[in-house]
C-alpha positions as CSV (number, residue, x, y, z in Angstrom):
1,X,-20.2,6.8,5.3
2,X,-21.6,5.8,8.8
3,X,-21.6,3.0,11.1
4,X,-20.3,-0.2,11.1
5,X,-18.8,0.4,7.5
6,X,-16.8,3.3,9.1
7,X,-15.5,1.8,12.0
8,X,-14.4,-1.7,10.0
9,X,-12.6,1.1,7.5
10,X,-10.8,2.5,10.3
11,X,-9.8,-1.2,12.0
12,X,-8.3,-1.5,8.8
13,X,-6.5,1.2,8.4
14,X,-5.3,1.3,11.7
15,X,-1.4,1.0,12.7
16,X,-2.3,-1.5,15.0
17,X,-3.5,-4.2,12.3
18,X,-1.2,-6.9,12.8
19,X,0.1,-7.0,9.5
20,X,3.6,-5.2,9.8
21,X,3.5,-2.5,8.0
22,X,5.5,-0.7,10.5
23,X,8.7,-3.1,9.5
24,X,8.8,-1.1,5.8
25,X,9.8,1.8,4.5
26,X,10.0,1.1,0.1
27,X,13.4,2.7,-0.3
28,X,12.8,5.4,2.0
29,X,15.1,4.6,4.5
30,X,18.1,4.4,1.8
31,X,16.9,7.4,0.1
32,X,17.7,9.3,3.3
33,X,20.7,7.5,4.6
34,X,22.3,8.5,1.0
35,X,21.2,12.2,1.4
36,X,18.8,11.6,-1.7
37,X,16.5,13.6,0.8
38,X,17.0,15.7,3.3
39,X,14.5,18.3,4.4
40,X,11.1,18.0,4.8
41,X,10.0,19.4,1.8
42,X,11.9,16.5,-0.3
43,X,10.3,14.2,2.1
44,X,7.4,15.8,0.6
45,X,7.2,15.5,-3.0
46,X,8.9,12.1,-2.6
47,X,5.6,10.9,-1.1
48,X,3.4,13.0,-3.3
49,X,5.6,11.5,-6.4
50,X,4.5,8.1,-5.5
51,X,1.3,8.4,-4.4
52,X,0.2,10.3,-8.3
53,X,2.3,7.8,-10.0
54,X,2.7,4.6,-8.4
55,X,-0.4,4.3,-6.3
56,X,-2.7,6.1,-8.4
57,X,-1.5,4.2,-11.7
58,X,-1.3,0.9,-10.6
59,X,-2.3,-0.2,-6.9
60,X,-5.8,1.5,-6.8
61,X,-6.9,0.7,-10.0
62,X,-5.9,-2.5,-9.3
63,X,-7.9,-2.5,-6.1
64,X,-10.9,-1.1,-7.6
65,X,-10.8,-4.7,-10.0
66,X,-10.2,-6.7,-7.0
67,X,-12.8,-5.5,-5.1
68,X,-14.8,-5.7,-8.4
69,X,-14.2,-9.8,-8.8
70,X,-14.1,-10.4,-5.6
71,X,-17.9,-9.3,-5.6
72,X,-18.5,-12.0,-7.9
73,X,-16.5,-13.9,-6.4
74,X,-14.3,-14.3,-9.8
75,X,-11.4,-16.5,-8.4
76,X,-9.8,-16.5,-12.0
77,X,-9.9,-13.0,-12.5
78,X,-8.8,-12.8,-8.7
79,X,-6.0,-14.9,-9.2
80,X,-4.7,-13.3,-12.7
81,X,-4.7,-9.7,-11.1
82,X,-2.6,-11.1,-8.4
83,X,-0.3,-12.2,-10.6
84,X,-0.2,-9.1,-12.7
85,X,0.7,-7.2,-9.3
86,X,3.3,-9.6,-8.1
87,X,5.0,-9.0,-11.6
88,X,5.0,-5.5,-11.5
89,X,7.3,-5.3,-8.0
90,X,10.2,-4.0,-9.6
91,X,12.9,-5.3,-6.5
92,X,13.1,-8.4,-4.4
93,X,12.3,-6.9,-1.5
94,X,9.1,-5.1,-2.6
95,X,7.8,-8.0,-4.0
96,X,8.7,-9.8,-0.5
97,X,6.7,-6.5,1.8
98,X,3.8,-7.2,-0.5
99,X,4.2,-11.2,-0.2
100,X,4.8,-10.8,4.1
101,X,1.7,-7.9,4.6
102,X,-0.9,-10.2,1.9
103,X,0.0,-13.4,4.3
104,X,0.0,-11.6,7.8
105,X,-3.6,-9.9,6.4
106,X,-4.8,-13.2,5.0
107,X,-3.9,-15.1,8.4
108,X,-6.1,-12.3,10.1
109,X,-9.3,-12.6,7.8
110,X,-9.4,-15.7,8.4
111,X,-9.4,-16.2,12.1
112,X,-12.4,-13.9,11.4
113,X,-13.8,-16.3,9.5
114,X,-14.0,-14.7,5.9
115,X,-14.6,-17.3,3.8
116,X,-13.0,-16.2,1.2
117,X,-9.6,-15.7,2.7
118,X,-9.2,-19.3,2.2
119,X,-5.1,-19.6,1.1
120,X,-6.4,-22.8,-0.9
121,X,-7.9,-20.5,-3.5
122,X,-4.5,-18.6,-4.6
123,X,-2.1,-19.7,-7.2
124,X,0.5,-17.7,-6.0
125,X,1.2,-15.6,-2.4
126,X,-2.0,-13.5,-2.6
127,X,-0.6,-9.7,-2.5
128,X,-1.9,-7.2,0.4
129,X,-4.0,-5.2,-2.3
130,X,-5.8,-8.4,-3.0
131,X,-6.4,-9.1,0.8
132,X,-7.5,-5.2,1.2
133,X,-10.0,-5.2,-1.6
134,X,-11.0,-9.1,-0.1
135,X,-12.0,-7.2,3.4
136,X,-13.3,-3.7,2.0
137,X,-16.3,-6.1,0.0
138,X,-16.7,-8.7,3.2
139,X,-17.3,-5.4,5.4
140,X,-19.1,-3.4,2.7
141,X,-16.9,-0.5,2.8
142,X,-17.8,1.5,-0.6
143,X,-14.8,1.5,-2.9
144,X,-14.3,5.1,-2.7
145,X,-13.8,5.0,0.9
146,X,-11.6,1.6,0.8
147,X,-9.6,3.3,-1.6
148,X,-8.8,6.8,0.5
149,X,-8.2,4.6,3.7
150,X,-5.5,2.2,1.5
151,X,-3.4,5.7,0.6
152,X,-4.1,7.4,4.0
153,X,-2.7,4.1,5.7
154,X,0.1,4.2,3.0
155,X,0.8,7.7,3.6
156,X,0.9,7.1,7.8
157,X,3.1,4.0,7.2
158,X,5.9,6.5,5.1
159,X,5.8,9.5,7.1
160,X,6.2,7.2,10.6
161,X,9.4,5.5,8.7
162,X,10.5,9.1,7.9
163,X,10.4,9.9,11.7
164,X,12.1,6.9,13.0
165,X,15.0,7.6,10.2
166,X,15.7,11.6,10.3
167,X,15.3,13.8,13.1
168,X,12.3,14.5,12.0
169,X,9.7,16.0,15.6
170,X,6.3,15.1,15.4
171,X,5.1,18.1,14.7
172,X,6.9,18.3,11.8
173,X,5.6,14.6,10.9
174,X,2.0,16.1,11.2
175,X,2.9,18.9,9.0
176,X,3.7,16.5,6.0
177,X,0.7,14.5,6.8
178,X,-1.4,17.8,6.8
179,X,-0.2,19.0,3.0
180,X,-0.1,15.8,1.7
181,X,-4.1,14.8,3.0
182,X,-5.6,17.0,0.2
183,X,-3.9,15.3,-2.7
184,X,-5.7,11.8,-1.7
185,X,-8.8,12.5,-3.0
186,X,-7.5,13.5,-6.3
187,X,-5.1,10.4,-6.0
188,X,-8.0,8.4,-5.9
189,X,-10.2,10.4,-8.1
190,X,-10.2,8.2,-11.4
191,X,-8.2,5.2,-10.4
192,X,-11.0,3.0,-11.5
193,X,-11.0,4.3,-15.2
194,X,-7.8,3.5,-15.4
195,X,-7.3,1.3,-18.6
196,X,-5.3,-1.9,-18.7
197,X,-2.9,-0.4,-21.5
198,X,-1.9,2.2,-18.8
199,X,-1.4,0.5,-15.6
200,X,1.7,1.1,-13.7
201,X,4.6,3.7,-14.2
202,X,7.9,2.6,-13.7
203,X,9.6,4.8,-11.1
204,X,13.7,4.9,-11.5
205,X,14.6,6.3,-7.9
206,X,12.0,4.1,-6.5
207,X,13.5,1.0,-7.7
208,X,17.4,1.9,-7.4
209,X,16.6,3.2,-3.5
210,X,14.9,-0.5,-3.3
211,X,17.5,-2.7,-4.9
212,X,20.0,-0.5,-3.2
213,X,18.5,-0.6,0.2
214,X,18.7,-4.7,0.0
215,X,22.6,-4.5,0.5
216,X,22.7,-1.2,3.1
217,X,25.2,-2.3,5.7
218,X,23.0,-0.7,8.3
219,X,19.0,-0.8,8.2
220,X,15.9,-0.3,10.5
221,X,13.6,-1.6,8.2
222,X,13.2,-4.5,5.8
223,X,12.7,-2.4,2.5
């Protein structure tokens, strides 16, 4: 991967993106507070647990058939995946993260002028994957690379929450970031031969931490 395809990957991947990312952490923050996790090797597998079975089961296949429709620029299809997505946010304020980052990413694409950004063409809140896959195919980022930049932006997102919640150093935050970097390729290895019969995994701890986290008395962040 070279040139302007690279460097449009890594504007959008980057923490700067004005999408507010930065304002979630998916449970994280009351899986810690409760002393679900404490040391950096929970931190760990916590992440690794969702990136092989939440992000590798249902966001990136599902970004591998946006990108797919919104090459042939399948509004239907676009707008049924959507939905499917929006349905599978197991707590109010997941759904909401993914509703708040699809808008703020939307907004952006199209005071660059994608056409297709257009809000007018979404039944529902279009969801951040839908927007992601919507700017990997305007930019012509191959799949394969859109897909490793949406878990390594993921992965940035969590481990930055993880320092701002624990006294976790910074080197220690590169250390997680450093073992977890092998497993994307194998997270995304796949995800488009995913079949529909097998999207999604319902994770327990994941959803409890979320619903749980919606009532915490005291909170930096807004999942």
């Amino acid at each position: 991967m070279a040139g302007q395809a690279l460097l449009h990957l890594m504007h959008l991947v980057s923490p700067a993106l004005p999408v507010g990312a930065y304002a979630y952490s998916q449970g994280l923050e009351y899986a810690i507070d409760s002393g679900w996790l404490k040391e950096q090797d929970e931190l760990e597998d916590w992440m690794l647990s969702l990136m092989q079975r939440s992000l590798a089961t249902l966001d990136l296949p599902l970004l591998h058939r946006f990108f797919a429709a919104w090459q042939s620029n399948n509004i239907d299809e676009i707008n049924r995946l959507n939905d499917y997505l929006r349905a599978c946010r197991e707590t109010r304020e997941l759904l909401l993260e993914d509703e708040q980052l699809g808008v703020a990413l939307n907004r952006l694409l199209q005071s660059l002028e994608v056409a297709q950004a257009d809000i007018n063409l979404y039944r529902a809140t279009p969801s951040f994957t839908c927007q992601f896959a919507l700017a990997g195919v305007h930019w012509n980022i191959a799949i394969e690379d859109l897909a490793e930049g949406f878990v390594w932006s993921w992965l940035e997102n969590q481990v930055a929450a993880a320092t701002k919640i624990v006294p976790l150093g910074q080197t220690q935050a590169q250390k997680i970031l450093v073992a977890l970097l092998p497993h994307i390729p194998a997270v995304c290895k796949g995800a488009s031969d995913v079949p529909d019969e097998r999207l999604g995994q319902s994770l327990p701890g994941v959803a409890l931490a979320s619903s749980l986290h919606e009532r915490q008395y005291s909170r930096l962040f807004r999942s």
